[in-house]
mmCIF file as Biopython writes it, N, C-alpha, C and O atoms, coordinates in Angstrom:
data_model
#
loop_
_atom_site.group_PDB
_atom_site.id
_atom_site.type_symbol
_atom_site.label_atom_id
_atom_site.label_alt_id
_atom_site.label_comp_id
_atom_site.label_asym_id
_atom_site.label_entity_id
_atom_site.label_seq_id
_atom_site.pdbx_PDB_ins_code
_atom_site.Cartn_x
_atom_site.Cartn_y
_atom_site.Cartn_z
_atom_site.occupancy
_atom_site.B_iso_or_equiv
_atom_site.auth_seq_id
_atom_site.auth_asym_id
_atom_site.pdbx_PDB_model_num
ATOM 1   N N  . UNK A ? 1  ? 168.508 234.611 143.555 1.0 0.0 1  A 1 
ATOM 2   C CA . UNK A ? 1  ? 168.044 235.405 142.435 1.0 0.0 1  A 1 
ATOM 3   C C  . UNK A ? 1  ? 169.207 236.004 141.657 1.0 0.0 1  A 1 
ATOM 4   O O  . UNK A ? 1  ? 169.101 236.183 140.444 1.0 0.0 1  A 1 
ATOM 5   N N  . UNK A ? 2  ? 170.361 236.331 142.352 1.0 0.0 2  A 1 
ATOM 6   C CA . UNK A ? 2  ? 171.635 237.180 141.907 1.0 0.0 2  A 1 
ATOM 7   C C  . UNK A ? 2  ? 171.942 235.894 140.719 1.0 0.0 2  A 1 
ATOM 8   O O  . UNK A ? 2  ? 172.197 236.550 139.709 1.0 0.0 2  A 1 
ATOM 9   N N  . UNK A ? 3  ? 172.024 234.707 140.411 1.0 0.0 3  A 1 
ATOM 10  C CA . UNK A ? 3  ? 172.876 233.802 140.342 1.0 0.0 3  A 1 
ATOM 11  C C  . UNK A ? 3  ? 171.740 233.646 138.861 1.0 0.0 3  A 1 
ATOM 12  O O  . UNK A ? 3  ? 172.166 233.336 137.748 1.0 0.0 3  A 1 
ATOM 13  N N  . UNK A ? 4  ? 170.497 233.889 139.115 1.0 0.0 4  A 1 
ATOM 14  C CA . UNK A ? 4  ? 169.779 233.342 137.966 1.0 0.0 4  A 1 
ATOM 15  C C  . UNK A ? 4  ? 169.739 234.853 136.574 1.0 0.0 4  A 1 
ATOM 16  O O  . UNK A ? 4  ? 169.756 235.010 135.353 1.0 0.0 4  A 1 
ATOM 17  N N  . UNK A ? 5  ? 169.694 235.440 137.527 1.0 0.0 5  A 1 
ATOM 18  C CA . UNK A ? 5  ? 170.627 236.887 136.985 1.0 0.0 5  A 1 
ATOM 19  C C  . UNK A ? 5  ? 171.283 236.849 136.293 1.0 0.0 5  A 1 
ATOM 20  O O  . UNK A ? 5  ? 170.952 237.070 135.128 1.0 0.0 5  A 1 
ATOM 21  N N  . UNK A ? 6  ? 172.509 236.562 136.620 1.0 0.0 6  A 1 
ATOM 22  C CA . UNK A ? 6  ? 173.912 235.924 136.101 1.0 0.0 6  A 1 
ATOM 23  C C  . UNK A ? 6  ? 173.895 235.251 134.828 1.0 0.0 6  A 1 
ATOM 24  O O  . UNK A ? 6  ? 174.604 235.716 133.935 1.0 0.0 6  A 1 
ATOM 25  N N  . UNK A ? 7  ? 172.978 233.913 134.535 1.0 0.0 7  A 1 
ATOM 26  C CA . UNK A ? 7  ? 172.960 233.251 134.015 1.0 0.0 7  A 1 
ATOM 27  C C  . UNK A ? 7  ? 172.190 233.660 132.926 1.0 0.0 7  A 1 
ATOM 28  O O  . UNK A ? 7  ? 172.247 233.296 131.751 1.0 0.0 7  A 1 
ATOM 29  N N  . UNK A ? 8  ? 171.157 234.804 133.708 1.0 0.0 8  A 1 
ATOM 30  C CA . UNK A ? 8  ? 170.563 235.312 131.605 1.0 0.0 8  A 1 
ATOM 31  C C  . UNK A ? 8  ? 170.764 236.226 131.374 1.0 0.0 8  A 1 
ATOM 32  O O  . UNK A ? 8  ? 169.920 236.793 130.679 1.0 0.0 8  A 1 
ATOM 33  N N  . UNK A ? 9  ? 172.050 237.038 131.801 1.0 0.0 9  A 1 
ATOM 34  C CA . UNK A ? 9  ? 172.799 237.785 131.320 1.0 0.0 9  A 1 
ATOM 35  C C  . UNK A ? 9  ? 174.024 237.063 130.823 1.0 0.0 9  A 1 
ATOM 36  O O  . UNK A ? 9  ? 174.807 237.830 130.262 1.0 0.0 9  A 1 
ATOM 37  N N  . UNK A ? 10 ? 174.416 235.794 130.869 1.0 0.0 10 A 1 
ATOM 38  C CA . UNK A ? 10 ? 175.354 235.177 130.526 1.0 0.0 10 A 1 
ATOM 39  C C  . UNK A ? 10 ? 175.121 234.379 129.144 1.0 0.0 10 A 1 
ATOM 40  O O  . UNK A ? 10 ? 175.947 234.356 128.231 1.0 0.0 10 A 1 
ATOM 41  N N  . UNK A ? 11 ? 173.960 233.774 129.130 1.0 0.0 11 A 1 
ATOM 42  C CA . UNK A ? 11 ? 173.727 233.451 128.369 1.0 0.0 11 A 1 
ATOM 43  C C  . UNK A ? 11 ? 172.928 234.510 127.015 1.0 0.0 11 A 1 
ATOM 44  O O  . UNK A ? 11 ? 172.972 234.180 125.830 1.0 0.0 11 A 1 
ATOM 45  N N  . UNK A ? 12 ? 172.391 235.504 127.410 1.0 0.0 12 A 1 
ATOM 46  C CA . UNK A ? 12 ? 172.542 236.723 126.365 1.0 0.0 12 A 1 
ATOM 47  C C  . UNK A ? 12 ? 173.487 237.279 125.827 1.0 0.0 12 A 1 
ATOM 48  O O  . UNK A ? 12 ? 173.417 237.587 124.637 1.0 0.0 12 A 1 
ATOM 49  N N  . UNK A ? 13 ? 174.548 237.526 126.549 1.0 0.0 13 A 1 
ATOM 50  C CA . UNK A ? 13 ? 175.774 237.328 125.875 1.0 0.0 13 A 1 
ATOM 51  C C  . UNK A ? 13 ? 176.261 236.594 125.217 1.0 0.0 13 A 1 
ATOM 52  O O  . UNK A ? 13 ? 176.918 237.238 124.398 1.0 0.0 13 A 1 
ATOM 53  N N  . UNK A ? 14 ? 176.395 235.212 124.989 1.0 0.0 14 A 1 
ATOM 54  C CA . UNK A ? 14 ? 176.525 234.162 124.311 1.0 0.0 14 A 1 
ATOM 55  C C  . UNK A ? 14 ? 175.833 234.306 123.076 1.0 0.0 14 A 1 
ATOM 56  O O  . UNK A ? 14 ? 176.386 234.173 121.984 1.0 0.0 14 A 1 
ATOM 57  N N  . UNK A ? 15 ? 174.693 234.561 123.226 1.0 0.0 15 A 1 
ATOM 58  C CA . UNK A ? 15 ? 173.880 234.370 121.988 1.0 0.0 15 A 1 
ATOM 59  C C  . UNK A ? 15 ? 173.878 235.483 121.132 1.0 0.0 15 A 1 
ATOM 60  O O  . UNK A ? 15 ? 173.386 235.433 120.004 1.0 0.0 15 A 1 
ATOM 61  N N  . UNK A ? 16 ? 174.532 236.731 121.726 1.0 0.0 16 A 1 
ATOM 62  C CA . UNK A ? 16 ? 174.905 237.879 121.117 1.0 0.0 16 A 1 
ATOM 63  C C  . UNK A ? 16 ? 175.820 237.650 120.072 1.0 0.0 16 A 1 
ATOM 64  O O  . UNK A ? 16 ? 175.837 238.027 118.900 1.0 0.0 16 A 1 
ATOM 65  N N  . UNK A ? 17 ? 176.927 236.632 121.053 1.0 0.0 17 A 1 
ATOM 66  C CA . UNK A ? 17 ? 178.252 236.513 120.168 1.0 0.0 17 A 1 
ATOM 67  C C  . UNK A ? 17 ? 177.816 235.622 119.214 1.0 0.0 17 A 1 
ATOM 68  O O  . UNK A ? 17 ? 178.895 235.421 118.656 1.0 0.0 17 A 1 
ATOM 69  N N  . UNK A ? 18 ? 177.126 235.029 118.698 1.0 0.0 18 A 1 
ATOM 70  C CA . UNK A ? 18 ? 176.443 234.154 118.357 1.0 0.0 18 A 1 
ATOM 71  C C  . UNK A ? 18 ? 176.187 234.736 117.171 1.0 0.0 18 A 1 
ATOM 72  O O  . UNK A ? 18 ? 176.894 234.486 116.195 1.0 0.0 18 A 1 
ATOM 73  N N  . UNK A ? 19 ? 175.099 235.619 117.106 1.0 0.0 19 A 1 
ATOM 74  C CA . UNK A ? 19 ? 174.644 236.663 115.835 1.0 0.0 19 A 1 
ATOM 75  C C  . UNK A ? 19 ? 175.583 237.191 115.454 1.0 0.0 19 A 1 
ATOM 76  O O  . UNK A ? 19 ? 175.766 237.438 114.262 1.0 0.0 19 A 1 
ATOM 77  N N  . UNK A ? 20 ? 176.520 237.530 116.533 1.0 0.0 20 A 1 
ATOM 78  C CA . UNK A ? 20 ? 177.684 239.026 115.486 1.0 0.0 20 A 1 
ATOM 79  C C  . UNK A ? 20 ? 178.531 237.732 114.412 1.0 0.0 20 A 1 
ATOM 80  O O  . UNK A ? 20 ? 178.742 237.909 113.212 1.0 0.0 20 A 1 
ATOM 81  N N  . UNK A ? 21 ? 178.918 236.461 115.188 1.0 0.0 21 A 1 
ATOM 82  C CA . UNK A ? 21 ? 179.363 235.566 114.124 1.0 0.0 21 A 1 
ATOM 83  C C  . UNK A ? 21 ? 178.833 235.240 113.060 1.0 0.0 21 A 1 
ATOM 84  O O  . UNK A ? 21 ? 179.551 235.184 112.062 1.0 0.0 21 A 1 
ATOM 85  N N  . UNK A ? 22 ? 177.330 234.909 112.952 1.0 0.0 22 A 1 
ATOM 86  C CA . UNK A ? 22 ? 176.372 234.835 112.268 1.0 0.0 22 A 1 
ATOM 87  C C  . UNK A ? 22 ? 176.719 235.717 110.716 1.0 0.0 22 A 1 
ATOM 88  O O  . UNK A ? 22 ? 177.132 235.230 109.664 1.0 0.0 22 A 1 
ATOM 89  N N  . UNK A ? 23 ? 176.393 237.120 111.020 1.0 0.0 23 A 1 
ATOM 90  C CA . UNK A ? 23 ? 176.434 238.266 110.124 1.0 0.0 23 A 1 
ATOM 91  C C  . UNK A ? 23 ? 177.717 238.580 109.730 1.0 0.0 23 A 1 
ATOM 92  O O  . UNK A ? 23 ? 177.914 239.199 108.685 1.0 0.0 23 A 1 
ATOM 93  N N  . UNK A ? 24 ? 178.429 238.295 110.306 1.0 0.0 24 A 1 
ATOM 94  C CA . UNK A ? 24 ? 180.240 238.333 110.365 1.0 0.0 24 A 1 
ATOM 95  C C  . UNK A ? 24 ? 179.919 237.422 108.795 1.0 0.0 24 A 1 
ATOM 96  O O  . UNK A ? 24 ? 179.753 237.913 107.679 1.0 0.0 24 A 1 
ATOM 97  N N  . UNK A ? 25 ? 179.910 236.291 109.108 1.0 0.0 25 A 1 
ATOM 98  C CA . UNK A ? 25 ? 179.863 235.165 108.213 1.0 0.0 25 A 1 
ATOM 99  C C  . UNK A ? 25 ? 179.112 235.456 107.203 1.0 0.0 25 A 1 
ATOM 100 O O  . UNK A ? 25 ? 179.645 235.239 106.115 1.0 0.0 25 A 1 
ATOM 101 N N  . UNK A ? 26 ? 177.885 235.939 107.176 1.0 0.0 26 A 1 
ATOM 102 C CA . UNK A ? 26 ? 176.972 236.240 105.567 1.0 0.0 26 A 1 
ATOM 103 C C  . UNK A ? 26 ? 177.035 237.466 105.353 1.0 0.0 26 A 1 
ATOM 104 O O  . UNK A ? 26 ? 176.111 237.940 104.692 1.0 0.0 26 A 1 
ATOM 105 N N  . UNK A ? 27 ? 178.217 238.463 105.869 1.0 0.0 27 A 1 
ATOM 106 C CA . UNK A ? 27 ? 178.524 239.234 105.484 1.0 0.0 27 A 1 
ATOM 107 C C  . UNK A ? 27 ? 180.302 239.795 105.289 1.0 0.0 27 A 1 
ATOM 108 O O  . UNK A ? 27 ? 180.932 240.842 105.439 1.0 0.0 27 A 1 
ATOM 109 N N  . UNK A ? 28 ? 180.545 238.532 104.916 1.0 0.0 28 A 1 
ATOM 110 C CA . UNK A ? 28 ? 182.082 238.870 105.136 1.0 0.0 28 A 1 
ATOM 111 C C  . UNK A ? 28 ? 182.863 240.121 104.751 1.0 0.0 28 A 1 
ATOM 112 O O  . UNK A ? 28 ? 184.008 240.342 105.144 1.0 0.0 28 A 1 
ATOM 113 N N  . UNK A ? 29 ? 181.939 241.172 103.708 1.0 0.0 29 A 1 
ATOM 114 C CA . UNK A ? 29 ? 182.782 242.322 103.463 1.0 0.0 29 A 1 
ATOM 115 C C  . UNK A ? 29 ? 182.816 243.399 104.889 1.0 0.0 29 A 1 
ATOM 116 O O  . UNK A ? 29 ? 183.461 244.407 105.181 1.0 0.0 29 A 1 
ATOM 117 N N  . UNK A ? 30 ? 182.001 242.770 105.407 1.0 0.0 30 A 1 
ATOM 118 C CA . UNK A ? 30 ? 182.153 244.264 106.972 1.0 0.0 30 A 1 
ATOM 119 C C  . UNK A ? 30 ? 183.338 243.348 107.836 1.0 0.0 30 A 1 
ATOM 120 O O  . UNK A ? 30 ? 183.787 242.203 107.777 1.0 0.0 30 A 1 
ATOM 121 N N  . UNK A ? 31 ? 183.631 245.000 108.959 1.0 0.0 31 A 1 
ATOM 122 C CA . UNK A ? 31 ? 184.998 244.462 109.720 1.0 0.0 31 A 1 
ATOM 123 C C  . UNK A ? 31 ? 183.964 244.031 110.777 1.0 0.0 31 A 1 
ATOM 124 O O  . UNK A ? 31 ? 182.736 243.960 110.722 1.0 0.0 31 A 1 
ATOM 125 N N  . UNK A ? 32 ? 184.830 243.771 111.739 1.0 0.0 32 A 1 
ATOM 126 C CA . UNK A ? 32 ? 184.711 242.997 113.316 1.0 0.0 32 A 1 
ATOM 127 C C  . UNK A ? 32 ? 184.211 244.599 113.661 1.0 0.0 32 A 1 
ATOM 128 O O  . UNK A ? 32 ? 183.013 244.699 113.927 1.0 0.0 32 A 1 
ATOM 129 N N  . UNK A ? 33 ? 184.910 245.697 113.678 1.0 0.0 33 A 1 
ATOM 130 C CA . UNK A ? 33 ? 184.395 247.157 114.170 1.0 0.0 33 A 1 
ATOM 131 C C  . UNK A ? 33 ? 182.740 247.294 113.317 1.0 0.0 33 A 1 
ATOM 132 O O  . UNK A ? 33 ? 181.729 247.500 113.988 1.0 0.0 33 A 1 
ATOM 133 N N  . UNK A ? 34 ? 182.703 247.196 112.319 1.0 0.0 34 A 1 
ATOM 134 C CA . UNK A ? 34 ? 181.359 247.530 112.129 1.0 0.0 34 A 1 
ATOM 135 C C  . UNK A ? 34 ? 180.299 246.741 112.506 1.0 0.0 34 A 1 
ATOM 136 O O  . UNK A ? 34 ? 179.243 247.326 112.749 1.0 0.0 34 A 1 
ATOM 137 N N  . UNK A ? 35 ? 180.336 245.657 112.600 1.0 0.0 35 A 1 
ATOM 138 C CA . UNK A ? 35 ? 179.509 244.603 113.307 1.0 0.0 35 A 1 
ATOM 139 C C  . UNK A ? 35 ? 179.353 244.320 114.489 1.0 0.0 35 A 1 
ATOM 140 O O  . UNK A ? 35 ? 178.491 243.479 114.747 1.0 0.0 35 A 1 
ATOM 141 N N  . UNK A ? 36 ? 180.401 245.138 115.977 1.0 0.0 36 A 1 
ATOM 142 C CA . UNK A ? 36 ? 180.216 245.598 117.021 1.0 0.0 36 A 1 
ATOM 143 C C  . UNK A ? 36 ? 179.163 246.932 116.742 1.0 0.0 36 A 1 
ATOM 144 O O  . UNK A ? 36 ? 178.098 247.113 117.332 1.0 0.0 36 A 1 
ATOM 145 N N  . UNK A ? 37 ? 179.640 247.638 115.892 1.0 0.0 37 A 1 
ATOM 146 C CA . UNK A ? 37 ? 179.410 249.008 116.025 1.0 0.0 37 A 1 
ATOM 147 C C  . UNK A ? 37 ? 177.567 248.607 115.792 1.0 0.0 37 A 1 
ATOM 148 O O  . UNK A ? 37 ? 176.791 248.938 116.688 1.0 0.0 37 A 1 
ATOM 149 N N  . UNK A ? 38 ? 177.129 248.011 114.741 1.0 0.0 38 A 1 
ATOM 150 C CA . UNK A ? 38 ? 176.017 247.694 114.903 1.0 0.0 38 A 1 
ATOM 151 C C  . UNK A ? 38 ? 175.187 246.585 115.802 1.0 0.0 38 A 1 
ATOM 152 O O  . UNK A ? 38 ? 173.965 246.615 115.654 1.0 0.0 38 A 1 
ATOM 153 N N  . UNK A ? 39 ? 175.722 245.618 116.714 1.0 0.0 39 A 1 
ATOM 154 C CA . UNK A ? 39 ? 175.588 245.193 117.689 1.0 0.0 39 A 1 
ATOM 155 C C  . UNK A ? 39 ? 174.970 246.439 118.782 1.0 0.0 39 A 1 
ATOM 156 O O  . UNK A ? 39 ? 173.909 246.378 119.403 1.0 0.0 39 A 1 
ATOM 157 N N  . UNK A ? 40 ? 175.826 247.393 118.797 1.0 0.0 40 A 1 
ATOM 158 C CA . UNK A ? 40 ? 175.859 248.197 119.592 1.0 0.0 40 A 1 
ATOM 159 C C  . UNK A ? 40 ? 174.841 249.114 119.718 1.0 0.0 40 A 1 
ATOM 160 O O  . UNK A ? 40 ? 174.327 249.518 120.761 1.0 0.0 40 A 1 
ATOM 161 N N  . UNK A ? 41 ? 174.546 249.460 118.406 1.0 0.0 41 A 1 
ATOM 162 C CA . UNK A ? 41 ? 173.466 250.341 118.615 1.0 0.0 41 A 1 
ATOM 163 C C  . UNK A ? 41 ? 171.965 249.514 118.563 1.0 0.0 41 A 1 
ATOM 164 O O  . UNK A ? 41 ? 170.949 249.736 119.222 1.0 0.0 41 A 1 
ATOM 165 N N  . UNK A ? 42 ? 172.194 248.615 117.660 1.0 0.0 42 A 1 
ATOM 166 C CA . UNK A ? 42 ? 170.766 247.482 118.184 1.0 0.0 42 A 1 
ATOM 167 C C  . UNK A ? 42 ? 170.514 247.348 119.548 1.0 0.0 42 A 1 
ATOM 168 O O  . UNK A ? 42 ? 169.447 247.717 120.038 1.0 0.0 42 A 1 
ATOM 169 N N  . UNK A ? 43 ? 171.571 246.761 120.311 1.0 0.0 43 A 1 
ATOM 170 C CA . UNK A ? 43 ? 171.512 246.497 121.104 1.0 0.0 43 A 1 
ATOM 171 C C  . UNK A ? 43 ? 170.774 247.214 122.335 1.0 0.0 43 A 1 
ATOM 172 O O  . UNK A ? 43 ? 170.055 246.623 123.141 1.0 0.0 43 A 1 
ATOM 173 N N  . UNK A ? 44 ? 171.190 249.152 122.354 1.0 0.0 44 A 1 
ATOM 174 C CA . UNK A ? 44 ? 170.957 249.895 123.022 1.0 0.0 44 A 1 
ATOM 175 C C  . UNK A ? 44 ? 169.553 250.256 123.328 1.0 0.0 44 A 1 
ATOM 176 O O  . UNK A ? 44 ? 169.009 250.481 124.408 1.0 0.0 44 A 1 
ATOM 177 N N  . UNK A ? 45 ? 169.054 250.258 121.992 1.0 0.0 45 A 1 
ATOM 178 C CA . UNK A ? 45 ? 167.388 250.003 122.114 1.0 0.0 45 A 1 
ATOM 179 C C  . UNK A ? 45 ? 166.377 248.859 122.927 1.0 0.0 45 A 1 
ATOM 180 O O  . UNK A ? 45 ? 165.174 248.635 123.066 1.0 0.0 45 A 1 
ATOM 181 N N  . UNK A ? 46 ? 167.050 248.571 123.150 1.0 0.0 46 A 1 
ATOM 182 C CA . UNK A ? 46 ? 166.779 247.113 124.334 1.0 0.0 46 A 1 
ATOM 183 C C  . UNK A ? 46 ? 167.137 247.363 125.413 1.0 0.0 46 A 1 
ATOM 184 O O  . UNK A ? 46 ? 166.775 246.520 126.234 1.0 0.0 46 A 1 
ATOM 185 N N  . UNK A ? 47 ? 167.773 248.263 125.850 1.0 0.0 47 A 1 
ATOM 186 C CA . UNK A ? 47 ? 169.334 248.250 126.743 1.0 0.0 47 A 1 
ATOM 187 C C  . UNK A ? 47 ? 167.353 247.838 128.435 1.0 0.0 47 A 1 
ATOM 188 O O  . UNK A ? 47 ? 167.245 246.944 129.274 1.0 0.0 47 A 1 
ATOM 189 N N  . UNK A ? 48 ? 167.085 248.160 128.340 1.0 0.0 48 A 1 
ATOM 190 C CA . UNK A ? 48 ? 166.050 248.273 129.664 1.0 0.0 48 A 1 
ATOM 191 C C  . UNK A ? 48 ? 164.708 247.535 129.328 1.0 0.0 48 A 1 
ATOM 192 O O  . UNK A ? 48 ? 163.668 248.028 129.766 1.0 0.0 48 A 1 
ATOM 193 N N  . UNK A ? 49 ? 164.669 246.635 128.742 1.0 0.0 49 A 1 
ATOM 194 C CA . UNK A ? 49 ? 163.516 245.439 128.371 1.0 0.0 49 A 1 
ATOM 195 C C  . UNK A ? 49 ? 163.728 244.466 129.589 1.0 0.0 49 A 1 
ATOM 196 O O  . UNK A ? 49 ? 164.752 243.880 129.941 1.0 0.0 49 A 1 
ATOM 197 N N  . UNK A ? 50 ? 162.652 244.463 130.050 1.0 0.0 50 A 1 
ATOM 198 C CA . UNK A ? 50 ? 162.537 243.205 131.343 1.0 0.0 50 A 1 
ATOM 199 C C  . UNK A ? 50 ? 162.476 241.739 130.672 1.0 0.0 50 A 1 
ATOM 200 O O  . UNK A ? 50 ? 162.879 240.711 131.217 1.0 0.0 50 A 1 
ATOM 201 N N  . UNK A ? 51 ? 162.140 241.793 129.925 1.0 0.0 51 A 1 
ATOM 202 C CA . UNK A ? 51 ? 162.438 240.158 129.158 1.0 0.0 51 A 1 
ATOM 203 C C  . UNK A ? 51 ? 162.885 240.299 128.177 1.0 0.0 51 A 1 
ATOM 204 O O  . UNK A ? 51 ? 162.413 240.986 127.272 1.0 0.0 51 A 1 
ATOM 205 N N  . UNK A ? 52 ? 164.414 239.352 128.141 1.0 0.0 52 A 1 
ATOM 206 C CA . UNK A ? 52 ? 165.817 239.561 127.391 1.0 0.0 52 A 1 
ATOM 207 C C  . UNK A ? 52 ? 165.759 238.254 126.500 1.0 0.0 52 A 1 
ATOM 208 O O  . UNK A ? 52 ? 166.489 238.188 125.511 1.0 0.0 52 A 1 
ATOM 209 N N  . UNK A ? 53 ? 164.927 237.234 126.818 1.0 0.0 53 A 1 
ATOM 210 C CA . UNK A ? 53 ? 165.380 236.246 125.455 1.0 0.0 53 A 1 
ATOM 211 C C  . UNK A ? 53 ? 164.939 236.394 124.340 1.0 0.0 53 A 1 
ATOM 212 O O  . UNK A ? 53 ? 164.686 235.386 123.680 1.0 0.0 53 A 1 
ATOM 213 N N  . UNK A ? 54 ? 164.805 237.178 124.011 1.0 0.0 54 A 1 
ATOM 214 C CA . UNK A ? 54 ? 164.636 237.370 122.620 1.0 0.0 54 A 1 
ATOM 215 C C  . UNK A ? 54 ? 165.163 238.469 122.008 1.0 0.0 54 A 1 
ATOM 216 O O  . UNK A ? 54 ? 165.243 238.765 120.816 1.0 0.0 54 A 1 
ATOM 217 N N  . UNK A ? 55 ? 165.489 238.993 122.936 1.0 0.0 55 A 1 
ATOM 218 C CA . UNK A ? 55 ? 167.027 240.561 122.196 1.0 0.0 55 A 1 
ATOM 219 C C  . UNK A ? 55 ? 167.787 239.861 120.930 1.0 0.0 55 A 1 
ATOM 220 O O  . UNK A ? 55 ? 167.573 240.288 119.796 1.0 0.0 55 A 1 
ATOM 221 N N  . UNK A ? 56 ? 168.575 238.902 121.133 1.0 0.0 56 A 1 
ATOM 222 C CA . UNK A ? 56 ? 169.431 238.824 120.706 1.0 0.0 56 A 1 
ATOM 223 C C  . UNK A ? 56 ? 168.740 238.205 118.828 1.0 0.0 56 A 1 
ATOM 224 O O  . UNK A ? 56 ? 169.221 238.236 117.695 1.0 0.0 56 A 1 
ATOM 225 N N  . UNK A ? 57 ? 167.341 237.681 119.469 1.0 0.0 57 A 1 
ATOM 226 C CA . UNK A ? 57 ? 166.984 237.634 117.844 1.0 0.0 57 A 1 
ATOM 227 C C  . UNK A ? 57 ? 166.325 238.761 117.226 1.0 0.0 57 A 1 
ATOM 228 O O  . UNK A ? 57 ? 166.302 238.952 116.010 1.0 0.0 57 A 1 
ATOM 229 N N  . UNK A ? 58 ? 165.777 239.519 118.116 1.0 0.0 58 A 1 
ATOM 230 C CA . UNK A ? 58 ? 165.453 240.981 117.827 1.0 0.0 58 A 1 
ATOM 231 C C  . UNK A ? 58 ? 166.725 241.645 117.129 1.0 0.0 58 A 1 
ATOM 232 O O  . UNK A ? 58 ? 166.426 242.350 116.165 1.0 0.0 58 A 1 
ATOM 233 N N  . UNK A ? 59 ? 167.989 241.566 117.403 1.0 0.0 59 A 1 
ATOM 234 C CA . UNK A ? 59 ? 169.033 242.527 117.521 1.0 0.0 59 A 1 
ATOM 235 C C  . UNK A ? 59 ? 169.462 242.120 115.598 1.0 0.0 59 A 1 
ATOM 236 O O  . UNK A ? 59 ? 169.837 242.818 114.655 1.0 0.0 59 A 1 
ATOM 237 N N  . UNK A ? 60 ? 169.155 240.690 115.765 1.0 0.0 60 A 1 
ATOM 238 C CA . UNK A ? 60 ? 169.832 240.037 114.355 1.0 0.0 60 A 1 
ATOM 239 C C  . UNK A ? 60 ? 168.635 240.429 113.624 1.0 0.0 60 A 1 
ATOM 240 O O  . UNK A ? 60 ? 168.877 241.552 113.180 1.0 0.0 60 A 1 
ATOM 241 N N  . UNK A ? 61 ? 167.784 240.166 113.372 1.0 0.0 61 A 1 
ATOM 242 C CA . UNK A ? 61 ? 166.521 240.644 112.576 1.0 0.0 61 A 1 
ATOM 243 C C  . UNK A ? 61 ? 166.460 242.341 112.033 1.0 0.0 61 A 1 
ATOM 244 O O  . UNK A ? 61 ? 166.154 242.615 110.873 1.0 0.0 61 A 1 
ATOM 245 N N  . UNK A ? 62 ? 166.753 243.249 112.919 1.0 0.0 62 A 1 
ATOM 246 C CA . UNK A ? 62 ? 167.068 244.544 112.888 1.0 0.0 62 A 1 
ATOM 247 C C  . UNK A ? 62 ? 168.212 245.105 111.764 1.0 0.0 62 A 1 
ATOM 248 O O  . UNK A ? 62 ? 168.190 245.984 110.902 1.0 0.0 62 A 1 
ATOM 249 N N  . UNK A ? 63 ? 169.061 244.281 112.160 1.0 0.0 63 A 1 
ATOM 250 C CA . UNK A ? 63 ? 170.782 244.446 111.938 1.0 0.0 63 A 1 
ATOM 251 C C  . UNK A ? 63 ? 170.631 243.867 109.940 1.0 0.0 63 A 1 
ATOM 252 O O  . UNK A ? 63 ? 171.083 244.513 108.994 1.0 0.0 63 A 1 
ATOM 253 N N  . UNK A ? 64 ? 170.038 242.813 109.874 1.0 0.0 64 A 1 
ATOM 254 C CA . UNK A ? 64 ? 170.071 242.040 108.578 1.0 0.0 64 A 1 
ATOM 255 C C  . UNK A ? 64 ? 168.718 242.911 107.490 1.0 0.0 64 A 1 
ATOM 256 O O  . UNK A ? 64 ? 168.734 242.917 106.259 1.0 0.0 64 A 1 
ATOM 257 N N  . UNK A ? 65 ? 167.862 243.443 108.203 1.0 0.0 65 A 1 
ATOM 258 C CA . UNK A ? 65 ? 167.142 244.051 107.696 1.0 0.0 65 A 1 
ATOM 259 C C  . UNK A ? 65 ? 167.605 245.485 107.353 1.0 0.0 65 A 1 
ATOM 260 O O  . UNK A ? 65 ? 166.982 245.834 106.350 1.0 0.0 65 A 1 
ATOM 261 N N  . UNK A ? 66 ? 168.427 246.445 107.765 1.0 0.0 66 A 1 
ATOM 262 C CA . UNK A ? 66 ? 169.158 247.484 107.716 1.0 0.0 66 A 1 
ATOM 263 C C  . UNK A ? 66 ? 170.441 247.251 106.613 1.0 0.0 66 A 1 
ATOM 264 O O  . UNK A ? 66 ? 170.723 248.234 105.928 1.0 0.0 66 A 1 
ATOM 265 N N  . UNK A ? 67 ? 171.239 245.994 106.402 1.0 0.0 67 A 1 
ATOM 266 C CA . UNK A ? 67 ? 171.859 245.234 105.871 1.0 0.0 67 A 1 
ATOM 267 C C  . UNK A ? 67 ? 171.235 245.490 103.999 1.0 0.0 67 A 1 
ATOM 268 O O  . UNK A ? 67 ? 171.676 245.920 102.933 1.0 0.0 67 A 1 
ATOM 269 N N  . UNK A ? 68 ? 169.782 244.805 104.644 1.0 0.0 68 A 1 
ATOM 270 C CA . UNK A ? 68 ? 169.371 244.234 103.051 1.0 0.0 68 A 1 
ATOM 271 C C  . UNK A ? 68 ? 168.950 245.656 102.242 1.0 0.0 68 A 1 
ATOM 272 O O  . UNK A ? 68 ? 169.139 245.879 101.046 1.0 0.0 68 A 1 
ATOM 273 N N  . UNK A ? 69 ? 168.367 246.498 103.171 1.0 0.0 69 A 1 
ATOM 274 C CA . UNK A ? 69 ? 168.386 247.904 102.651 1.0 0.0 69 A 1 
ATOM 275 C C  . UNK A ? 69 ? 169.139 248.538 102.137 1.0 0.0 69 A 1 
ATOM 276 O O  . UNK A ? 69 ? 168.832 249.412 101.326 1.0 0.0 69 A 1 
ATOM 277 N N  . UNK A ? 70 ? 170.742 248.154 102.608 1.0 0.0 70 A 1 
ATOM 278 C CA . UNK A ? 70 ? 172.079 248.875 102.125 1.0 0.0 70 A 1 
ATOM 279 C C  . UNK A ? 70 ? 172.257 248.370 100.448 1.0 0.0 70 A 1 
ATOM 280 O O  . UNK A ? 70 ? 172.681 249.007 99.484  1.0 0.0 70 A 1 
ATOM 281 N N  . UNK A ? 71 ? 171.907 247.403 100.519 1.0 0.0 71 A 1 
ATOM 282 C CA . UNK A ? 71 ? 171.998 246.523 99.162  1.0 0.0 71 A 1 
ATOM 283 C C  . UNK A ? 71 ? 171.151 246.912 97.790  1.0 0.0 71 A 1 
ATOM 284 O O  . UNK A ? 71 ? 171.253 246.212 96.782  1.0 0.0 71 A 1 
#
């Protein structure tokens, strides 16, 4: 069980880095710090959800919608 663990926490990570590149990219005027920084707090709102595959499109959906508001 430890090992399958591992693996979707590993692969949530991945797909994290995934989005921050994502928004990095269709948003090239923000830094690498602000796009952690909002990673971060998306993220936290999740921080204790028993089913994680879909954080990471939750996290981008959140993040781009807060985005389009700034605009």
């Amino acid at each position: 069980m430890g090992s399958k663990k591992a693996n979707a926490a590993a692969k949530e990570a991945a797909a994290l880095k995934e989005v921050a590149s994502a928004i990095k990219r269709d948003y090239p005027h923000l830094t690498d710090d602000e796009v952690k920084a909002m990673m971060k707090r998306a993220h936290e709102d999740f921080y204790n959800r028993p089913i994680r595959e879909f954080i990471p499109l939750f996290i981008e959906r959140r993040i781009r919608a807060q985005l389009a508001e700034d605009q």
